[in-house]
C-alpha positions in Angstrom: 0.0 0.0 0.0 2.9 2.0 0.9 4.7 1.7 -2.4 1.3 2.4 -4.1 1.0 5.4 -2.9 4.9 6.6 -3.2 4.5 5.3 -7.0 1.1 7.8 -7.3 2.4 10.8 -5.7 5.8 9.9 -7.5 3.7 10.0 -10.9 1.8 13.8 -10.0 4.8 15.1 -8.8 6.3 14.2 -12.5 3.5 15.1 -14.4 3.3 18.8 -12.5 6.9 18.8 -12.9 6.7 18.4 -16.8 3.5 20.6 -17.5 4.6 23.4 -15.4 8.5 23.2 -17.0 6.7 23.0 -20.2 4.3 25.8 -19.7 7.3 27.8 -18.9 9.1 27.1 -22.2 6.0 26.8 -23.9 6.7 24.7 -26.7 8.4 21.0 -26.8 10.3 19.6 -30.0 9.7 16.1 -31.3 11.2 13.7 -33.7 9.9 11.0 -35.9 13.0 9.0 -36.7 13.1 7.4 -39.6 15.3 4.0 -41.3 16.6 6.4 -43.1 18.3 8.7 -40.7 16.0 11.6 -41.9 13.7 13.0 -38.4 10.3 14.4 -39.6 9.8 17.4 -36.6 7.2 18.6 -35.4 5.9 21.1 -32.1 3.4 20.4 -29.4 2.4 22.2 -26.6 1.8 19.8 -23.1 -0.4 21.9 -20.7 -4.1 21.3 -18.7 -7.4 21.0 -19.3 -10.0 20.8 -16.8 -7.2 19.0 -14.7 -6.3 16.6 -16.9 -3.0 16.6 -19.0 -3.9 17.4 -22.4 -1.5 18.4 -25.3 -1.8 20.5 -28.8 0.0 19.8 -31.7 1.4 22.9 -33.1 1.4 23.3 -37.3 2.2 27.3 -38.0 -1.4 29.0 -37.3 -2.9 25.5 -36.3 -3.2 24.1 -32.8 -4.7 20.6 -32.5 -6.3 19.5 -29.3 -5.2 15.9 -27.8 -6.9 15.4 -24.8 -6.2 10.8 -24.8 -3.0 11.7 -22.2 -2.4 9.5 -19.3 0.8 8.9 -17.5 1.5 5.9 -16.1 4.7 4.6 -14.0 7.8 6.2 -15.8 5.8 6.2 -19.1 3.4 8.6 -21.2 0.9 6.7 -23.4 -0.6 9.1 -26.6 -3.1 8.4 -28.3 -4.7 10.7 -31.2 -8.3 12.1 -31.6 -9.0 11.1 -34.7 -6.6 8.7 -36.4 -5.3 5.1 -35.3 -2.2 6.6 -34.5 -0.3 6.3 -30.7 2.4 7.1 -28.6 4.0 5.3 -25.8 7.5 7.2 -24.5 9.4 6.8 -21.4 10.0 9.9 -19.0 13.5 10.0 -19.1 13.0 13.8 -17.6 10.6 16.6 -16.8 12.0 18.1 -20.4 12.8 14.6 -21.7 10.8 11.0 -23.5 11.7 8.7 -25.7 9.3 5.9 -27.1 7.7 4.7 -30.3 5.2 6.2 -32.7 2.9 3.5 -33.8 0.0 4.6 -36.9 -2.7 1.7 -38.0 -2.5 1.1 -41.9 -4.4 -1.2 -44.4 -1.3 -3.0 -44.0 1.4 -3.5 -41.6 1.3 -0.9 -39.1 3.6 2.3 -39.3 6.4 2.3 -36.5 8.7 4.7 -35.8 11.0 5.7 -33.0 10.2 9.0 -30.9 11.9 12.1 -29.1 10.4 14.9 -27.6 12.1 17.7 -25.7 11.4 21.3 -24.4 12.4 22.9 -26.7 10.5 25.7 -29.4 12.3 25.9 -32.5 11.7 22.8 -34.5 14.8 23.6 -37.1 18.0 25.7 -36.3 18.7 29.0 -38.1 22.4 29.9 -38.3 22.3 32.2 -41.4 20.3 34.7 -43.5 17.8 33.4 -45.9 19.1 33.8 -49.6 15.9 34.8 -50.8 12.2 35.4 -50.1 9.8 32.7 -51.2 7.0 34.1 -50.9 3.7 33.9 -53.4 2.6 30.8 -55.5 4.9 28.0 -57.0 4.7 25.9 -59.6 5.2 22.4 -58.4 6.3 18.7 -59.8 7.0 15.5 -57.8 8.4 12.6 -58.8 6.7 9.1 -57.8 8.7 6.1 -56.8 7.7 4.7 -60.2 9.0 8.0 -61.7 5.6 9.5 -63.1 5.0 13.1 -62.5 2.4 14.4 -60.5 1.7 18.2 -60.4 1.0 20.1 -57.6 1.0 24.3 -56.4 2.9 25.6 -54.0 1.9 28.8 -51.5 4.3 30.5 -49.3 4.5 33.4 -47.0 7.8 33.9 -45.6 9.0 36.4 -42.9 13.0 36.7 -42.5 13.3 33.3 -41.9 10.3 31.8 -41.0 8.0 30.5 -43.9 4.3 28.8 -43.7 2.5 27.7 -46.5 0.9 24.5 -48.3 0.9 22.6 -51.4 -2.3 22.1 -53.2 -2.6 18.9 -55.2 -6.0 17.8 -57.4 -7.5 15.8 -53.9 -6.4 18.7 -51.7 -4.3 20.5 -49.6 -1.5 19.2 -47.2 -2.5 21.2 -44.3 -0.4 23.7 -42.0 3.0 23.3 -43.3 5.8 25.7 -41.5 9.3 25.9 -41.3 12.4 27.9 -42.4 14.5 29.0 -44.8 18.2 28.8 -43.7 20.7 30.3 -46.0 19.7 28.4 -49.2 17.8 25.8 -47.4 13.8 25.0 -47.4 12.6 22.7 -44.3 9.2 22.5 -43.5 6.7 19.7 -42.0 3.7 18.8 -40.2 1.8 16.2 -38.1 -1.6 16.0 -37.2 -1.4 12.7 -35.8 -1.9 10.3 -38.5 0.3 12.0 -41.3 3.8 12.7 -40.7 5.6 15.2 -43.5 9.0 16.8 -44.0 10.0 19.1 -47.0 13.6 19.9 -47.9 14.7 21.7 -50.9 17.8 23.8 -52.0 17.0 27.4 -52.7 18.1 29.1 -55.9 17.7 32.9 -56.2 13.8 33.7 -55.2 12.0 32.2 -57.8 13.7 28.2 -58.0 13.9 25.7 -55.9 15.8 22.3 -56.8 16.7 19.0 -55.0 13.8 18.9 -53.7 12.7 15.7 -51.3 9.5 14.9 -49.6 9.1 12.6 -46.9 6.3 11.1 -45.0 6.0 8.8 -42.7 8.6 6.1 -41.8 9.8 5.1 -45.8 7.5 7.4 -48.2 9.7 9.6 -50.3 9.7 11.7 -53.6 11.5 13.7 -55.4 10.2 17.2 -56.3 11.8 21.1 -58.0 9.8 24.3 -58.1 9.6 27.5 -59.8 7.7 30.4 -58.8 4.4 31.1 -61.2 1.9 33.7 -60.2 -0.6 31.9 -62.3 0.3 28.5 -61.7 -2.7 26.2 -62.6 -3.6 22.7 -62.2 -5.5 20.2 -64.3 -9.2 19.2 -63.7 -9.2 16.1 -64.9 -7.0 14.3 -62.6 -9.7 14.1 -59.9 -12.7 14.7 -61.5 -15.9 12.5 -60.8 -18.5 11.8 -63.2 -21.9 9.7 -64.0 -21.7 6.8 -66.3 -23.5 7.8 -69.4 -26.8 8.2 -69.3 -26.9 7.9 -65.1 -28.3 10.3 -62.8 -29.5 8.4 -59.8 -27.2 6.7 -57.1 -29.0 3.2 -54.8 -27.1 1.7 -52.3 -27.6 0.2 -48.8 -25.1 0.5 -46.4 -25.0 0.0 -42.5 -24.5 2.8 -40.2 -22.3 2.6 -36.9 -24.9 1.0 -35.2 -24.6 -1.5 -38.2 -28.6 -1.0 -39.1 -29.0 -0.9 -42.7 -29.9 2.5 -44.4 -31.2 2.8 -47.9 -30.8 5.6 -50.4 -32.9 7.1 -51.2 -35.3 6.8 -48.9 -38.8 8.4 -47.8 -37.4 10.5 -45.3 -35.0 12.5 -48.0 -38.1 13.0 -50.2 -37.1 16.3 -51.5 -34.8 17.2 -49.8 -31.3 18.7 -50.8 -28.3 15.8 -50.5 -25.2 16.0 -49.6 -23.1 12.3 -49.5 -19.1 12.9 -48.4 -17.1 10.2 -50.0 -14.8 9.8 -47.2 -12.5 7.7 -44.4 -11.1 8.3 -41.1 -7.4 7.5 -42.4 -7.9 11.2 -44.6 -6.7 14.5 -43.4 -8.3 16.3 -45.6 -11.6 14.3 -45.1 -11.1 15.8 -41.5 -11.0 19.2 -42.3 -14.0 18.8 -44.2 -15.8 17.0 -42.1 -15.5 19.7 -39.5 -16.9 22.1 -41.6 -19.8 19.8 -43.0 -20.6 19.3 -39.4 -21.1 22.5 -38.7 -23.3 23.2 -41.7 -25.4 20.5 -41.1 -26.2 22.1 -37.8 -27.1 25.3 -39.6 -28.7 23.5 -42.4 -30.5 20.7 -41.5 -34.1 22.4 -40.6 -34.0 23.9 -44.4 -34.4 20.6 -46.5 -30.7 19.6 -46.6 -29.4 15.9 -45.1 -25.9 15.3 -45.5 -24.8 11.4 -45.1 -21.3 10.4 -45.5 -20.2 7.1 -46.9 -16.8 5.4 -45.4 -14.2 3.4 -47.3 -11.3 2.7 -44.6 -8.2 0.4 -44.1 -10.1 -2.8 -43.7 -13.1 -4.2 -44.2 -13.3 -5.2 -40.3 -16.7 -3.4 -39.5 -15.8 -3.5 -36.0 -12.1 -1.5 -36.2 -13.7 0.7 -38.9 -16.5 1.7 -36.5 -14.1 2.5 -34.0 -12.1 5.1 -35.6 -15.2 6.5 -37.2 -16.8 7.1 -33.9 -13.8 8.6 -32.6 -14.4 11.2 -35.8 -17.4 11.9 -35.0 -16.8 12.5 -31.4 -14.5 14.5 -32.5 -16.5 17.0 -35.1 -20.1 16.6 -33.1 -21.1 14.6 -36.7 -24.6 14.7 -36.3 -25.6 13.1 -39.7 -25.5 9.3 -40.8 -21.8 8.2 -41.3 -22.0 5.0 -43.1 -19.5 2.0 -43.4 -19.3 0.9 -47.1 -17.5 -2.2 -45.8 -15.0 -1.5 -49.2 -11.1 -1.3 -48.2 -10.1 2.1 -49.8 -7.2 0.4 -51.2 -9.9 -2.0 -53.7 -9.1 -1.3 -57.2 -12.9 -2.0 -57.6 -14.5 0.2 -54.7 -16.5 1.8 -57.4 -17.6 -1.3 -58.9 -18.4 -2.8 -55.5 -20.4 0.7 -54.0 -21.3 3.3 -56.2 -21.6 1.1 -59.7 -23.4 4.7 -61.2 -20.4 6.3 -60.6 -17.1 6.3 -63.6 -14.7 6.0 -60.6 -14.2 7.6 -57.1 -10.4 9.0 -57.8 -10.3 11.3 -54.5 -10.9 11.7 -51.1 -12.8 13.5 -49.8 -15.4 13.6 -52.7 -18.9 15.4 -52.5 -22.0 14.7 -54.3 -24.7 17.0 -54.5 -28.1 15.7 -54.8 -31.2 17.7 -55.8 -34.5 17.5 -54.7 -35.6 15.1 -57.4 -33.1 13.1 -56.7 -30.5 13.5 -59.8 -27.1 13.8 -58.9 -26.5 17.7 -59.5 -22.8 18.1 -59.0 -20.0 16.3 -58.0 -17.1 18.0 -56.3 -13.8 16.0 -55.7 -11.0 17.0 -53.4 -11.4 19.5 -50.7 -8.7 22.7 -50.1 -9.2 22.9 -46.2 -8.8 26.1 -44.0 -4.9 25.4 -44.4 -5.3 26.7 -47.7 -6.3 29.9 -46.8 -8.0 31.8 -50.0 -8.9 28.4 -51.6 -10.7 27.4 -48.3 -13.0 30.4 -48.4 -13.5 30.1 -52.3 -14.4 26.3 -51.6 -17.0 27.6 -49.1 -18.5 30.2 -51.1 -19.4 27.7 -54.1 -20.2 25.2 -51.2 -22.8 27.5 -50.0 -24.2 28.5 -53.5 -24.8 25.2 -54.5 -26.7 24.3 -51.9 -28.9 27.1 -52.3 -29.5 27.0 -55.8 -30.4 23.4 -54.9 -33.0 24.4 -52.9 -34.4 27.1 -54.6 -35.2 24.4 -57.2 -38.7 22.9 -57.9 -38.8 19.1 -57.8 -40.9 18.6 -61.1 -41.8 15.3 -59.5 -44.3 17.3 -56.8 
C-alpha cells in the first residue's frame, strides 16, 4: 500500500513537474525517426485541461487539441483524436521522452522511434535566408515509379520563418511551416496520422531544386519548383462523373450501429443531399468533415441531409467503427456516417459501392443531390482552412450550390 501510494504521488509530482516546465518554455520539440536517418519534426504544446494533462499539436497557425494523455509509471501513453495513430515514451526527464510512434495502416502498421524535448524551435537558423519565397509555385513530384504528378505551391515567408501548403488535385497538405536557412527550405507537419518533412535547395527567389518529400517512416519523392503567379492545375486528374446516361445513385449500407440504411429513402423525399465520400485514415476528409458538421447544424431544418459514406483500411466493421466514432466525437457529426465495408485500397470500390459512378479517384469527394433526386454536381477534393483563400472560395461555391439546390422545384411534386 505504501509503495502504491509513493508510486502515485511519485507520478503527480512528475506530471506537475513536466507541464509546469513546459508551460514555462511553452513549446516542446519532437522527432519521428526514420530508417533512413531523416527525423520528420514537429511542435506540441503539453499543458491542462479541466485538470487533466492534455497536449496541442502545433502546425504554423494551427493548434490541435489531444486530450487521450495518461501517465502511467515512468511512461506517457498518446493516443490521437482522430486517427489510429499512438504514442508510448518513457519519461526519461521533466524536459525529456523517448518511445515509439505506432499509426494503424491497411497494411502493416507504421512504426517509428520517438523524441520529444522542451524545446521551441523545430529547425536551427544559423544564417540569412538567400531569398524570399514568398507567393505561389509551380510544383512537380516525382513518384517512386517516376511518373510526375503536379502540384502548387503557397508561401508566405518572414525573415526566416515560412508557412504555406501545397495544393494537389485531392487537396491540400495542411499547416505546413518551417524555415528557410541560408539556401535551405525545411518544412513539416503532423496532425497525428500523417507525418511530412520538406527539404529543398534554394536558388535565387524564384527556383527551388533537390527537392525531397518525406512522409511517414519510408514514403519519399522527389520534387523542383519554380515560382508562377498563375500556376494552374488540371481538372481532370480528380474529376468525378456519371456513367453515361446515369443520374441516380442506390445503395444500402449499414451505419455505426450497423442497421441498414437505404438511399434514397422516404425521409429524404425532397430534400437537398449531400453524401461525403470519405474515411477516417484522410486528413483532408477531416478538415472537411469539420466544416460539413457544422453546416449540417445550420442546415438541417432547411431541407438539406448530409450522409457520408466510409471506405477505410479494412473491411473489419468493428475496427472501422471505431475510428469513425472517434471522428465523429470529435466534429459533433450529427448526420449518418456509413460504413461501405470496401477497403479504400480495392481497385474496384467503385464497382463494388457506387456502380453509377465512372470511378471515385479522390478523397474527400462530395456529391450533390437535388431535390428530385438527380445527382447535380459532384465536387472532388477539398482545399481545407490550411489553404487559406482556396478554403473560403471552396466555401462560397459550397454554399451556392446548396442554395441553388433548394431554390429548385422538384418537377416530381
Amino acid at each position: 500500500m505504501i509503495i502504491r501510494k509513493f508510486v502515485s504521488f511519485f507520478l503527480l509530482v512528475s506530471f506537475f513537474l513536466i507541464v509546469s516546465y513546459g508551460n514555462a518554455q511553452k513549446v516542446w520539440t519532437a522527432k519521428l525517426l526514420r530508417p533512413d536517418g531523416h527525423a520528420i519534426v514537429f511542435n506540441f504544446e503539453l499543458t491542462q485541461l479541466n485538470k487533466k494533462p492534455v497536449l496541442y499539436l502545433i502546425n504554423g497557425a494551427d493548434k490541435f487539441l489531444v486530450d487521450n494523455v495518461l501517465f502511467k509509471n515512468d511512461s506517457v501513453l498518446i493516443q490521437m483524436p482522430v486517427f489510429e495513430s499512438q504514442f508510448k515514451a518513457k519519461i526519461v526527464s521533466p524536459t525529456e521522452w523517448h518511445g515509439l510512434w505506432k499509426k494503424g495502416t491497411s497494411g502493416a502498421p507504421v512504426l517509428l522511434p520517438f523524441e520529444a524535448k522542451v524545446q521551441s524551435q523545430k529547425f536551427s537558423v544559423t544564417q540569412p535566408a538567400v531569398a524570399n519565397l514568398s507567393g505561389r509555385w509551380q510544383v512537380t513530384f516525382i513518384r517512386p515509379n517516376g511518373t510526375p504528378r503536379p502540384a502548387i505551391a503557397e508561401f508566405v515567408q518572414h525573415n526566416n520563418t515560412i508557412t504555406g501548403t501545397f495544393l494537389t488535385p485531392s487537396g491540400d497538405y495542411r499547416y505546413l511551416s518551417g524555415i528557410v536557412n541560408g539556401d535551405t527550405l525545411k518544412l513539416s507537419t503532423f496532425d497525428g496520422g500523417h507525418a511530412y518533412l520538406f527539404e529543398g535547395t534554394v536558388q535565387q527567389d524564384s527556383l527551388l531544386k533537390n527537392g525531397f518529400f518525406y512522409s511517414d517512416a519510408t514514403g519519399l519523392e522527389k520534387f523542383s519548383a519554380f515560382k508562377n503567379q498563375n500556376a494552374q492545375l488540371p481538372d481532370s486528374i480528380a474529376a468525378t462523373y456519371m456513367k453515361p446516361d446515369e443520374t441516380t445513385l442506390h445503395f444500402t449500407f449499414p451505419n455505426l450501429n450497423h442497421q441498414p440504411i437505404l438511399f434514397p429513402n422516404a425521409k429524404l423525399k425532397n430534400k437537398v443531399v449531400i453524401l461525403q465520400i470519405m474515411g477516417s485514415w484522410c486528413p483532408n476528409c477531416m478538415d472537411e468533415t469539420q466544416f460539413l458538421s457544422k453546416f449540417y447544424h445550420q442546415y438541417k431544418n432547411k431541407g438539406v441531409e448530409v450522409m457520408a459514406l466510409a471506405y477505410e483500411l479494412s473491411t473489419d466493421f468493428n475496427r472501422s467503427k471505431a475510428s469513425l466514432e472517434k471522428f465523429k466525437q470529435r466534429f459533433n457529426v450529427q448526420y449518418p456516417i456509413l460504413i461501405t465495408g470496401v477497403a479504400v485500397n480495392d481497385s474496384l470500390k467503385t464497382e463494388k459501392t457506387l456502380p453509377q459512378l465512372q470511378a471515385i479517384k479522390v478523397f474527400p469527394t462530395l456529391i450533390f443531390v437535388g431535390k428530385d433526386g438527380k445527382v447535380a454536381k459532384i465536387d472532388a477534393g477539398f482545399y481545407g482552412p490550411g489553404s487559406g483563400e482556396h478554403y473560403k472560395k471552396f466555401q462560397e461555391e459550397f454554399y451556392q450550390t446548396v442554395q441553388y439546390l433548394l431554390q429548385q422545384k422538384n418537377n416530381n411534386e
